[in-house]
mmCIF file of the C-alpha atoms, coordinates in Angstrom:
data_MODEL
# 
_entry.id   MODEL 
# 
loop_
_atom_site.group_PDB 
_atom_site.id 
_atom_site.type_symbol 
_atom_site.label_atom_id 
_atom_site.label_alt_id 
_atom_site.label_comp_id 
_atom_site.label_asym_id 
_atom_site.label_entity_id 
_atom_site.label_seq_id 
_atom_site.pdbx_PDB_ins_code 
_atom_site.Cartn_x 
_atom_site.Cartn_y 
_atom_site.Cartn_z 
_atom_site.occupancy 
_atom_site.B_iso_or_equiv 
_atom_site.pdbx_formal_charge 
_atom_site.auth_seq_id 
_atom_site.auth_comp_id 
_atom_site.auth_asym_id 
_atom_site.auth_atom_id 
_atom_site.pdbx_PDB_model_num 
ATOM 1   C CA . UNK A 1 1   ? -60.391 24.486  35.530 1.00 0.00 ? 1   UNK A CA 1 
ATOM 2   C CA . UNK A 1 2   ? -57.481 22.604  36.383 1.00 0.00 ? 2   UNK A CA 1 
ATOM 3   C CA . UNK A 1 3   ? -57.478 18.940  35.429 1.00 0.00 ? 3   UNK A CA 1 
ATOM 4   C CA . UNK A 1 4   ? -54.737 16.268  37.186 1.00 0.00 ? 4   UNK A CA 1 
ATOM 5   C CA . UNK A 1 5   ? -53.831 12.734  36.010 1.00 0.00 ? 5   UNK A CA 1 
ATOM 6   C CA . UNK A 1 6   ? -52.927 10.330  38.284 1.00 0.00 ? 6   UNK A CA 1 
ATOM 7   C CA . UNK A 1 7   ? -51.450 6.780   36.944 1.00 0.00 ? 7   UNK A CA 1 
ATOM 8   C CA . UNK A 1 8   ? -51.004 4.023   39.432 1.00 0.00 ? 8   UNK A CA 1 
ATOM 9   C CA . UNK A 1 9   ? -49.465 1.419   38.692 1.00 0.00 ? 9   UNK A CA 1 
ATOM 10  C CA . UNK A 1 10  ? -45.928 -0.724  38.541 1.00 0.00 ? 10  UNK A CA 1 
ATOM 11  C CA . UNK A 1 11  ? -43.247 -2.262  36.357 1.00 0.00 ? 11  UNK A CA 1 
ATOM 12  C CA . UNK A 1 12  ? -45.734 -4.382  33.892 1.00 0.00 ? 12  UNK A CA 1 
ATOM 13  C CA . UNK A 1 13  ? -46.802 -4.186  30.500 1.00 0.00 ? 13  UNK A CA 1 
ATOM 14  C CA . UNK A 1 14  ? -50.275 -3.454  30.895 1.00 0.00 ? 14  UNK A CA 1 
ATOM 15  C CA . UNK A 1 15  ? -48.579 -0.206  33.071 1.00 0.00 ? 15  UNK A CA 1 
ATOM 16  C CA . UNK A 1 16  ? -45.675 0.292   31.074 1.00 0.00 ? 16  UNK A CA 1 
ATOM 17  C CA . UNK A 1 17  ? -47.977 0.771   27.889 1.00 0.00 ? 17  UNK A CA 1 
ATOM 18  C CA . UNK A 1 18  ? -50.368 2.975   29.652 1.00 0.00 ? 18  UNK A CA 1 
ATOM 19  C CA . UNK A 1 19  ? -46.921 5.304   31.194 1.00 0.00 ? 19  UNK A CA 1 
ATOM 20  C CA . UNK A 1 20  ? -45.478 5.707   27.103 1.00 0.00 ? 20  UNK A CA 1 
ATOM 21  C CA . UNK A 1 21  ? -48.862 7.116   25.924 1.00 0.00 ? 21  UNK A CA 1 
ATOM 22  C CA . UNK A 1 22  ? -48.841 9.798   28.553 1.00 0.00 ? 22  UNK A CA 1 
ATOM 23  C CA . UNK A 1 23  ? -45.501 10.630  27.951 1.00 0.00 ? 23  UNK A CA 1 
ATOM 24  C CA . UNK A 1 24  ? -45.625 10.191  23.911 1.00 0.00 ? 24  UNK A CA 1 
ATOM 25  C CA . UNK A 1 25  ? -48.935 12.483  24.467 1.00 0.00 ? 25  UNK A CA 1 
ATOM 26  C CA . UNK A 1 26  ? -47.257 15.136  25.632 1.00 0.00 ? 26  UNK A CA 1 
ATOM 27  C CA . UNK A 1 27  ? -49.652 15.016  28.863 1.00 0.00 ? 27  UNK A CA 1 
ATOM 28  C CA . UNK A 1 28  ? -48.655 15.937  32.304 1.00 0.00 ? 28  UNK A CA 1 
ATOM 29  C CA . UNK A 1 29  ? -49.481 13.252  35.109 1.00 0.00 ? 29  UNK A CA 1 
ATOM 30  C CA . UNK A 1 30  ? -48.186 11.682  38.334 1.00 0.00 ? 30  UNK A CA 1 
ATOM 31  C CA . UNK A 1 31  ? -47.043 8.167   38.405 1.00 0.00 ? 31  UNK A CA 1 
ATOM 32  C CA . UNK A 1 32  ? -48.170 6.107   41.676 1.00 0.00 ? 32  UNK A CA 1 
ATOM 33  C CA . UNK A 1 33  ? -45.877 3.577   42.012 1.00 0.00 ? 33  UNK A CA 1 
ATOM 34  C CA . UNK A 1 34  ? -47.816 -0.060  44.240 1.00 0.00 ? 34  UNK A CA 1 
ATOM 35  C CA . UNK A 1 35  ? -45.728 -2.986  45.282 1.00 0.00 ? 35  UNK A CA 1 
ATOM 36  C CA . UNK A 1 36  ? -48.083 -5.690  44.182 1.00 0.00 ? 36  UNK A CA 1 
ATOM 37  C CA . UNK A 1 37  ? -45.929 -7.652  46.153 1.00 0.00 ? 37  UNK A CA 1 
ATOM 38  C CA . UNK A 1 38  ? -46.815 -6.421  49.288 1.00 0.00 ? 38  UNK A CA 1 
ATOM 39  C CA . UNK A 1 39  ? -50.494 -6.447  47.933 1.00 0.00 ? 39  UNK A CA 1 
ATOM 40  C CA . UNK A 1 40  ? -50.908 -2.668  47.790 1.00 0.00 ? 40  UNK A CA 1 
ATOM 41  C CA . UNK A 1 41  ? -53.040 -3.301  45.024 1.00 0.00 ? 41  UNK A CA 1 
ATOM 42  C CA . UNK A 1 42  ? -55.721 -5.613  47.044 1.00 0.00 ? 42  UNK A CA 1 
ATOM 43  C CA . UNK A 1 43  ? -56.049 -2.474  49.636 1.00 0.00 ? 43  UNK A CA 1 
ATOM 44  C CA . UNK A 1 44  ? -59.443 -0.717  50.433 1.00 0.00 ? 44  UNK A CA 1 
ATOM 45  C CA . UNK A 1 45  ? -58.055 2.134   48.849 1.00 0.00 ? 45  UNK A CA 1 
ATOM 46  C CA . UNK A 1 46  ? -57.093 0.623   45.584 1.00 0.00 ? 46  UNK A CA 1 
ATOM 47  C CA . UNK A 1 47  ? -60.185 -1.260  45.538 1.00 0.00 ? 47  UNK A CA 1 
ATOM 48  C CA . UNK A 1 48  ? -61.936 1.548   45.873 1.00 0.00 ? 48  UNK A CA 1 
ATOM 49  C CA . UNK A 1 49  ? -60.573 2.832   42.290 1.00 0.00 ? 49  UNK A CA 1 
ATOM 50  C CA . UNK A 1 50  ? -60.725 -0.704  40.640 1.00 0.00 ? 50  UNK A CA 1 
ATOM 51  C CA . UNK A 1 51  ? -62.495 -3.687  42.212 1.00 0.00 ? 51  UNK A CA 1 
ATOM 52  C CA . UNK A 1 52  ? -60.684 -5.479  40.183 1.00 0.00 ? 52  UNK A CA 1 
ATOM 53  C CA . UNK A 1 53  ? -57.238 -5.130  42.484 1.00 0.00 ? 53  UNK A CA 1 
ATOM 54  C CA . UNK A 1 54  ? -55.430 -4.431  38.443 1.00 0.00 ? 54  UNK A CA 1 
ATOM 55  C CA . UNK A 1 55  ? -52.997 -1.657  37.554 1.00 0.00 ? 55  UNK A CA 1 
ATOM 56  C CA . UNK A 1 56  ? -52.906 0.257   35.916 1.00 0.00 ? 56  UNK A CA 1 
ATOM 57  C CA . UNK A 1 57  ? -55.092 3.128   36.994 1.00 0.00 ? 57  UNK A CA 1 
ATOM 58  C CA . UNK A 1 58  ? -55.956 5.977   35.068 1.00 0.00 ? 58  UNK A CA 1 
ATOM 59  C CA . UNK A 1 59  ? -57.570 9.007   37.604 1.00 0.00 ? 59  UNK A CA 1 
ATOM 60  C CA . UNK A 1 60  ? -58.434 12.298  36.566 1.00 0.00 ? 60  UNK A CA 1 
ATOM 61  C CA . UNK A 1 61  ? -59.123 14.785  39.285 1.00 0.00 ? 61  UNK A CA 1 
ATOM 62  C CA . UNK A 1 62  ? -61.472 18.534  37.760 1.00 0.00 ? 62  UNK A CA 1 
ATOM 63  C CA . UNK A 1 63  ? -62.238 20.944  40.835 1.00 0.00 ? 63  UNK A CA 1 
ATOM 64  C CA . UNK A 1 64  ? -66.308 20.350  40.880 1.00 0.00 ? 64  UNK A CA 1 
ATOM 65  C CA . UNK A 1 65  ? -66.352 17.182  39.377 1.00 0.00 ? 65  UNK A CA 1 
ATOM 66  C CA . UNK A 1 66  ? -66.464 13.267  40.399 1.00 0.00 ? 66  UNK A CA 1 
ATOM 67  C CA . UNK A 1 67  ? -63.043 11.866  39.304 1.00 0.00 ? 67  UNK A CA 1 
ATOM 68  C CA . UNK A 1 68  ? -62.790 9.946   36.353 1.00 0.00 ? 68  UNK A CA 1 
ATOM 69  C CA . UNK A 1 69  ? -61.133 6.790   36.042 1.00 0.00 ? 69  UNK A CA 1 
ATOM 70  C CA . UNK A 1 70  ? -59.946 4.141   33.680 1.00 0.00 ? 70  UNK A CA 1 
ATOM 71  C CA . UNK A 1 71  ? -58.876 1.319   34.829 1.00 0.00 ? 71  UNK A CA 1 
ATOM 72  C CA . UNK A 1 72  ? -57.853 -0.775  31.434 1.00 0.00 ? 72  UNK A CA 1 
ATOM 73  C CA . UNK A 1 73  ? -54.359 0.164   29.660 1.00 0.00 ? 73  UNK A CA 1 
ATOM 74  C CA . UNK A 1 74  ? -56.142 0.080   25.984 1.00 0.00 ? 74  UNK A CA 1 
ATOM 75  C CA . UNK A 1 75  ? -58.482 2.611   27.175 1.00 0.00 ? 75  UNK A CA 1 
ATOM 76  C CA . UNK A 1 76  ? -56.183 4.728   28.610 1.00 0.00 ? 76  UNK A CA 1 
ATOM 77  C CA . UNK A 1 77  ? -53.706 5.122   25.975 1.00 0.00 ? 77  UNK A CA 1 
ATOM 78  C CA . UNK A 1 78  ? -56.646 5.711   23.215 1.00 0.00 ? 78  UNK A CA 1 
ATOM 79  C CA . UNK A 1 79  ? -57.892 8.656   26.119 1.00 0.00 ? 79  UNK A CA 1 
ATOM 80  C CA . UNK A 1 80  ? -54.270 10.002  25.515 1.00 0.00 ? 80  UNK A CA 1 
ATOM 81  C CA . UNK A 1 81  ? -54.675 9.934   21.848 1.00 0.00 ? 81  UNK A CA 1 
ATOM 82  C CA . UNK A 1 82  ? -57.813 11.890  22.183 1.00 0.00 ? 82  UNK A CA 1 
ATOM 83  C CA . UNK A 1 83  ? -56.358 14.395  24.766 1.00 0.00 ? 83  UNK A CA 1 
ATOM 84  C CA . UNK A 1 84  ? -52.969 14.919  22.058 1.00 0.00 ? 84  UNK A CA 1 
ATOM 85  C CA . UNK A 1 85  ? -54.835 15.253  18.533 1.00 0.00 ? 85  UNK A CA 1 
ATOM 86  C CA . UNK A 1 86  ? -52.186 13.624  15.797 1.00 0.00 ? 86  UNK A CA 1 
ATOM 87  C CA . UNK A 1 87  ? -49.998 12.140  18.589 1.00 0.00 ? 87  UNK A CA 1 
ATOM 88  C CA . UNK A 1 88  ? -50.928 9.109   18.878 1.00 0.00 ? 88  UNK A CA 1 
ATOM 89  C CA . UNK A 1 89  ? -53.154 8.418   16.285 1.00 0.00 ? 89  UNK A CA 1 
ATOM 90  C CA . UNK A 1 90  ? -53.595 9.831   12.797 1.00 0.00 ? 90  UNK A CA 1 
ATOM 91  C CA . UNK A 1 91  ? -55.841 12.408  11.682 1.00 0.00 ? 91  UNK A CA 1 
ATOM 92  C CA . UNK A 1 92  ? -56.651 11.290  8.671  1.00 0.00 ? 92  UNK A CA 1 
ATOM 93  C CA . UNK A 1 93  ? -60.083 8.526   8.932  1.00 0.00 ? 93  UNK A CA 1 
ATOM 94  C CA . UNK A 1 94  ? -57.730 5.937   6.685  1.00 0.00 ? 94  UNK A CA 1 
ATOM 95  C CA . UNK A 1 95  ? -54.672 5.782   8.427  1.00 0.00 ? 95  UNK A CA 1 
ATOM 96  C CA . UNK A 1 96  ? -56.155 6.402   11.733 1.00 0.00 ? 96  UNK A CA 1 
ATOM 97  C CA . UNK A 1 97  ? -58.261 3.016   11.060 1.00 0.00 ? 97  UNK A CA 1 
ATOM 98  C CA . UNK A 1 98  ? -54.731 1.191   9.607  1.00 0.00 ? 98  UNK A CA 1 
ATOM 99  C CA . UNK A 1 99  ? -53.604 2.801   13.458 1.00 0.00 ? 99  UNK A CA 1 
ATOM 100 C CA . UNK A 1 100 ? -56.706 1.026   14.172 1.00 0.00 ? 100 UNK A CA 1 
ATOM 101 C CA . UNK A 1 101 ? -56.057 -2.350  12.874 1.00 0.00 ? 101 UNK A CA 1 
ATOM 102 C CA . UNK A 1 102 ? -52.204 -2.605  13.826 1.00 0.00 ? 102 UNK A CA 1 
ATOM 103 C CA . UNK A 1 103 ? -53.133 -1.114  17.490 1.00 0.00 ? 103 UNK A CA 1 
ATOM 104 C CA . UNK A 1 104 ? -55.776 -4.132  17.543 1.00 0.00 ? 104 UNK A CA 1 
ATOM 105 C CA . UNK A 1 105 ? -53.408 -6.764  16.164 1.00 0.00 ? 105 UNK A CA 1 
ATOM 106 C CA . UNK A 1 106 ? -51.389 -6.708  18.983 1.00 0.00 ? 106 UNK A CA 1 
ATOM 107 C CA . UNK A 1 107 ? -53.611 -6.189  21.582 1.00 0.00 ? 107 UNK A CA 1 
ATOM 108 C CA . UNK A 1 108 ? -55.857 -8.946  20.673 1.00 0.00 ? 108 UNK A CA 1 
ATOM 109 C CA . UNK A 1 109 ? -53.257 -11.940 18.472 1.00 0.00 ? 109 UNK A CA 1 
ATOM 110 C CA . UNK A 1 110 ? -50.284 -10.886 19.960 1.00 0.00 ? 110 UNK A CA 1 
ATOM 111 C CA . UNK A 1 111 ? -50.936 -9.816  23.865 1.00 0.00 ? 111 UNK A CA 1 
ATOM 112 C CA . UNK A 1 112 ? -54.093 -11.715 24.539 1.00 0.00 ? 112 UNK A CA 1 
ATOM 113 C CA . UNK A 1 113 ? -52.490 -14.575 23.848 1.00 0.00 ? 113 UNK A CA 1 
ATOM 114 C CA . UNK A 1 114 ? -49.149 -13.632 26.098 1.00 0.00 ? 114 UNK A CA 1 
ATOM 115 C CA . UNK A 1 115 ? -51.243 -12.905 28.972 1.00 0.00 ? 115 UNK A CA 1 
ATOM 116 C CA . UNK A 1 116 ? -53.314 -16.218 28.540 1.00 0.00 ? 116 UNK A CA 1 
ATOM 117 C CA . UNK A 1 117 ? -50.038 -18.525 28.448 1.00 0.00 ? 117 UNK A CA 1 
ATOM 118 C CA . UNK A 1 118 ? -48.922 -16.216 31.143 1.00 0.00 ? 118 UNK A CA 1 
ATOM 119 C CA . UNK A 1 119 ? -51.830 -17.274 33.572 1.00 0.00 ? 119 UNK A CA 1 
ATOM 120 C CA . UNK A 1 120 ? -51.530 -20.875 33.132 1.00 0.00 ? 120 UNK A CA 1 
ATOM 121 C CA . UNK A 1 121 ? -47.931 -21.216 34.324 1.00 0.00 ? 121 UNK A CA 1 
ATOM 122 C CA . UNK A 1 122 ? -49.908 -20.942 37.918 1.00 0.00 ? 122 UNK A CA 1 
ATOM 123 C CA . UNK A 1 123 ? -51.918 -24.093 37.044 1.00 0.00 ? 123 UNK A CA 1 
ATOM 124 C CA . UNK A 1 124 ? -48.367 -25.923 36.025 1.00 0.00 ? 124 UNK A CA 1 
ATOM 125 C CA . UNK A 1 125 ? -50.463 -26.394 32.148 1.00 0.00 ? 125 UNK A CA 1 
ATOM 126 C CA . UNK A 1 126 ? -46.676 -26.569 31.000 1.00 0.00 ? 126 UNK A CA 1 
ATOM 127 C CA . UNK A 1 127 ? -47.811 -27.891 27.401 1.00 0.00 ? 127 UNK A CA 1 
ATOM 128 C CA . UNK A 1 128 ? -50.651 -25.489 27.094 1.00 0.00 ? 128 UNK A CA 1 
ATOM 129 C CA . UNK A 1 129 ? -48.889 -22.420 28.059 1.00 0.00 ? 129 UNK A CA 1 
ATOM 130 C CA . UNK A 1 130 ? -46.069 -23.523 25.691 1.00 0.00 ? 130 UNK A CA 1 
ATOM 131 C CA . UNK A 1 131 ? -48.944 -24.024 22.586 1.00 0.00 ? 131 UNK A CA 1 
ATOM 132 C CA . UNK A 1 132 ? -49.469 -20.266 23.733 1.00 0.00 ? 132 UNK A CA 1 
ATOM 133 C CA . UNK A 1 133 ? -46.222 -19.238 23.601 1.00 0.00 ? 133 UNK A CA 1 
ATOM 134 C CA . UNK A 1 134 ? -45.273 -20.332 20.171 1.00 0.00 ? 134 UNK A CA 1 
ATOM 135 C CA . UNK A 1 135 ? -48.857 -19.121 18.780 1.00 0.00 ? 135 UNK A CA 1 
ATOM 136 C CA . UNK A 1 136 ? -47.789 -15.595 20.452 1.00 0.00 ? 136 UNK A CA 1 
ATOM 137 C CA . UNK A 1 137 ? -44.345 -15.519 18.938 1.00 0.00 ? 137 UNK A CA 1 
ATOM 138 C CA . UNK A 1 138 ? -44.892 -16.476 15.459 1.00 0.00 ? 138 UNK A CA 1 
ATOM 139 C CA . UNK A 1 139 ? -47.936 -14.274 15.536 1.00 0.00 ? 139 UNK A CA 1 
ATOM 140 C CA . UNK A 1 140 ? -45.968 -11.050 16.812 1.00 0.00 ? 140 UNK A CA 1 
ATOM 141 C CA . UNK A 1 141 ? -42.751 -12.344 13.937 1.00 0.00 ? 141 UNK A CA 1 
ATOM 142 C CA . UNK A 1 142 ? -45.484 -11.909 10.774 1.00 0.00 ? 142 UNK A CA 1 
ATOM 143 C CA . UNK A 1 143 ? -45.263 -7.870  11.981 1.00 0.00 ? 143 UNK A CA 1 
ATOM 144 C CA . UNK A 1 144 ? -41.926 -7.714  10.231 1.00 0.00 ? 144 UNK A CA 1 
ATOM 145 C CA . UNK A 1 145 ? -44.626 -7.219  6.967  1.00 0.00 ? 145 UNK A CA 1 
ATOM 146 C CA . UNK A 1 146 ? -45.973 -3.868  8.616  1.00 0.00 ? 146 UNK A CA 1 
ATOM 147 C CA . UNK A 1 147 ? -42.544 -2.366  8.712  1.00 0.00 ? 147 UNK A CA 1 
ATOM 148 C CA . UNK A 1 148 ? -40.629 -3.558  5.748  1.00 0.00 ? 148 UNK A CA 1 
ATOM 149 C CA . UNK A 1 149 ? -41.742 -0.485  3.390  1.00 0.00 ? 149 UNK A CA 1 
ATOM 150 C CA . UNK A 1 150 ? -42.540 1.876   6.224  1.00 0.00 ? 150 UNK A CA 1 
ATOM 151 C CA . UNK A 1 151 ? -40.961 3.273   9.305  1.00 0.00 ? 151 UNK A CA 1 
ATOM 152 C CA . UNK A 1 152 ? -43.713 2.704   11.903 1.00 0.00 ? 152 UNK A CA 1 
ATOM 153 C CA . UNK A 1 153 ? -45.797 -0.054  12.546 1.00 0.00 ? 153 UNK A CA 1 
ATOM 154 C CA . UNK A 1 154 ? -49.070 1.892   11.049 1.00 0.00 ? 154 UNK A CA 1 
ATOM 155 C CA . UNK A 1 155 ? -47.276 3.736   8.196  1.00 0.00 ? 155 UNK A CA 1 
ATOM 156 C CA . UNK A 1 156 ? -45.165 6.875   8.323  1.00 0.00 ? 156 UNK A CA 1 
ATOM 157 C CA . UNK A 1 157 ? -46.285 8.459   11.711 1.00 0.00 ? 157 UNK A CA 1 
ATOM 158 C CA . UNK A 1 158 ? -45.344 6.862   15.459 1.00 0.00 ? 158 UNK A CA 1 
ATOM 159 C CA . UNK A 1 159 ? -48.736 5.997   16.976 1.00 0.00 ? 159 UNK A CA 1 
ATOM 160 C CA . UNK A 1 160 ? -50.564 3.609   19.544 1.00 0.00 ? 160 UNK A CA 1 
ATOM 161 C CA . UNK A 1 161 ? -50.017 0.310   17.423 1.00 0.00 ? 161 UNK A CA 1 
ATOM 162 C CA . UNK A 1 162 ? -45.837 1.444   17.945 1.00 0.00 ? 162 UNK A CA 1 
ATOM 163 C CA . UNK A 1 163 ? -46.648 1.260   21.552 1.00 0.00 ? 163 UNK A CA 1 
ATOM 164 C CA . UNK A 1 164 ? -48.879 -1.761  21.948 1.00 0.00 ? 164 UNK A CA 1 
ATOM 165 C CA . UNK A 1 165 ? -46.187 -3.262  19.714 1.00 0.00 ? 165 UNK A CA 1 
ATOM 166 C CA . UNK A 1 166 ? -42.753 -2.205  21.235 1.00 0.00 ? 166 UNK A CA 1 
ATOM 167 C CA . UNK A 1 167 ? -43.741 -3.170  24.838 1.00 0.00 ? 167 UNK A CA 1 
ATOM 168 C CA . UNK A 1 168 ? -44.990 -7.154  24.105 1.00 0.00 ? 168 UNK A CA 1 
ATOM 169 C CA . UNK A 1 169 ? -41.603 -7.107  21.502 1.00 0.00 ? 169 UNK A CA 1 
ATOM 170 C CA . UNK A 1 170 ? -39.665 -6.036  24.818 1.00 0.00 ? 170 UNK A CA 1 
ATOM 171 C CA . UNK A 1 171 ? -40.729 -8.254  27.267 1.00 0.00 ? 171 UNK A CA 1 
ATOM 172 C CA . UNK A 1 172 ? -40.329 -11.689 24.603 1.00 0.00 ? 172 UNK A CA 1 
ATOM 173 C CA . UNK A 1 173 ? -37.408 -10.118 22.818 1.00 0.00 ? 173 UNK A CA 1 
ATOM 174 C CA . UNK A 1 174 ? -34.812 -13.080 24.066 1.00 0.00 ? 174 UNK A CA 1 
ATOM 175 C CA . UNK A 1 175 ? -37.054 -15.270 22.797 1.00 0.00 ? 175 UNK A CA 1 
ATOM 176 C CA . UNK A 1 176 ? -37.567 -13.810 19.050 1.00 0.00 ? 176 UNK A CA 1 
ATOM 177 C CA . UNK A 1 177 ? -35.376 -15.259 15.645 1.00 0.00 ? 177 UNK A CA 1 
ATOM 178 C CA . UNK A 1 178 ? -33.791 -11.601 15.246 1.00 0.00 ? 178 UNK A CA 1 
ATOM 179 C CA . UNK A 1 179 ? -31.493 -13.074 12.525 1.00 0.00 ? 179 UNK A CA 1 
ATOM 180 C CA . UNK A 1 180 ? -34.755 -13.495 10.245 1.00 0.00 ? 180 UNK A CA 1 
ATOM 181 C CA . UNK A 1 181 ? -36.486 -10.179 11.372 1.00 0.00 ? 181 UNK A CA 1 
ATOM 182 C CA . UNK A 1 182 ? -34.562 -7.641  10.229 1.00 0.00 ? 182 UNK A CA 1 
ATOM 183 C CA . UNK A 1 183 ? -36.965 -5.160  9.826  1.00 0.00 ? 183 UNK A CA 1 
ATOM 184 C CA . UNK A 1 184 ? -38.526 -5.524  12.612 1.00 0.00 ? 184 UNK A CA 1 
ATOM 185 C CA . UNK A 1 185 ? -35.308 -5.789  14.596 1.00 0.00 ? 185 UNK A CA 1 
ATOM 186 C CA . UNK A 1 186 ? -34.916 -1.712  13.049 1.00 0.00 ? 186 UNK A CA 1 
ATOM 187 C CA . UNK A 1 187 ? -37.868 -0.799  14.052 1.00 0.00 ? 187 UNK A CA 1 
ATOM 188 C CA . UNK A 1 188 ? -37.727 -2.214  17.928 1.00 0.00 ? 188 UNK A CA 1 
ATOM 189 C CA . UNK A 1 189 ? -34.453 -0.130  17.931 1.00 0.00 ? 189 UNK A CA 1 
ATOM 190 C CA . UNK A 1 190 ? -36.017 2.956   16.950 1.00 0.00 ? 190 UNK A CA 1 
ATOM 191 C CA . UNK A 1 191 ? -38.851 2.896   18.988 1.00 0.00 ? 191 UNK A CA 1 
ATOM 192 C CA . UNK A 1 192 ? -36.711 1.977   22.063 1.00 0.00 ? 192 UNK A CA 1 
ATOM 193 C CA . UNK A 1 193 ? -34.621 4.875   20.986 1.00 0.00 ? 193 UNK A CA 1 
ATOM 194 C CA . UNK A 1 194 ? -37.273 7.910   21.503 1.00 0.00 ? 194 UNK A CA 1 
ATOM 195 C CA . UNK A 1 195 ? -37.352 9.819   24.780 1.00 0.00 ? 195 UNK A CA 1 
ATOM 196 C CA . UNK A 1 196 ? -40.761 9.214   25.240 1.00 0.00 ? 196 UNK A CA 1 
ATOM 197 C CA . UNK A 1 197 ? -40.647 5.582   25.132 1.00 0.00 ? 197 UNK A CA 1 
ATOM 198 C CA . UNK A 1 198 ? -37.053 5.811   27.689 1.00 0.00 ? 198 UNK A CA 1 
ATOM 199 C CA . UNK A 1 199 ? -39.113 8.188   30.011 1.00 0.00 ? 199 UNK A CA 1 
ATOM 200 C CA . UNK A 1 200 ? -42.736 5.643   30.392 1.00 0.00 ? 200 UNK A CA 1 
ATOM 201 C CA . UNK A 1 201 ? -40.239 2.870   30.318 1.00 0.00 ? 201 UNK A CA 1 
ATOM 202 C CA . UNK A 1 202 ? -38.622 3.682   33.767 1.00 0.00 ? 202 UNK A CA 1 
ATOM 203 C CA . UNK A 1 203 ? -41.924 5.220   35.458 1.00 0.00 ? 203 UNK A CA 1 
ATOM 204 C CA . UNK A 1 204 ? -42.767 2.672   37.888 1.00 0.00 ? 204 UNK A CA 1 
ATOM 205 C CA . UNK A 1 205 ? -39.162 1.470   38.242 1.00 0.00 ? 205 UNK A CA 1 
ATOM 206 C CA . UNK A 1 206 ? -38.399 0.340   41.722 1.00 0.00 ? 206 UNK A CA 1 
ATOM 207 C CA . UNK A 1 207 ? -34.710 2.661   42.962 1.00 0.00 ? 207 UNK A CA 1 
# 
């Protein structure tokens, strides 16, 4: 049966991460752009795929079947390592579980902590958000280890921790001491150097 994929979302990390997984897996889908300015994503019909009024959205259509949605970034881009065996993540159970434990080091030390500093600039908690801030950056700078003896950020293979990694280095990379990372200045280049990651990065681009 014919399966479609359906990824709404816009120009944000969360949707930006989700877009390079599809593309890195190799997997063909249909990017719905929302201006969450205008508040498309606080519509009935939006609602009606997350509740939540979030992008990005994750909907996979089977003739016969209830769609199936996912409506977190994380758990979409580890359902596009599962639909691209090897692509994402390795195959072998120890450096799939390194994949693992890079792929979790950013989303949970590095990102967590953007996005919390993020939503207190709305409460003007200028000193908190900046505790954040600093936390988040020195946090994501001790990665520089991960890629000093090896090309990607979970060993010799590109894989989800790469992507969780290159899109929260992108978004803070004015912000980072380049001159002492190196490494992880060689790496960032790389990764923003793959068609993969050029392709997901201009998905929900506004023209």
């Amino acid at each position: 049966m014919k399966t479609t994929l359906e990824l709404y979302g816009a120009q944000t990390g969360n949707c930006i991460r989700a877009a390079i997984a599809l593309e890195e897996a190799g997997l063909s889908y249909t990017p719905r752009l929302g201006d969450l300015s205008s508040g498309a994503h606080t519509g009935a019909d939006h609602l009606a795929l997350n509740p939540a009024g979030k992008v990005p959205v994750l909907v996979e259509k089977e003739e016969g079947r209830e769609p199936f949605i996912l409506t977190q970034s994380n758990a979409i881009m580890l359902y596009a390592a599962a639909k691209a065996p090897g692509r994402l993540l390795p195959e072998s159970d120890r450096d799939r579980a390194i994949a693992y434990e890079r792929f979790l080091f950013f989303v949970t030390d590095v990102i967590a902590v953007s996005h919390a500093g993020f939503s207190l600039r709305t409460l003007s908690a200028q000193e908190g958000r900046a505790i954040l801030e600093e936390r988040m950056l020195a946090t994501l700078a001790t990665a520089e280890r991960y890629v000093t003896h090896d090309e990607f950020m979970a060993g010799k293979t590109f894989s989800a921790a790469d992507i969780a990694g290159f899109t929260i280095t992108q978004s803070v990379k004015s912000d980072l001491p380049w001159s002492k990372l190196p490494d992880l200045r060689r790496w960032f280049e790389r990764i923003e150097g793959r068609p993969a990651v050029k392709r997901g990065l201009q998905v929900f681009n506004v023209t």
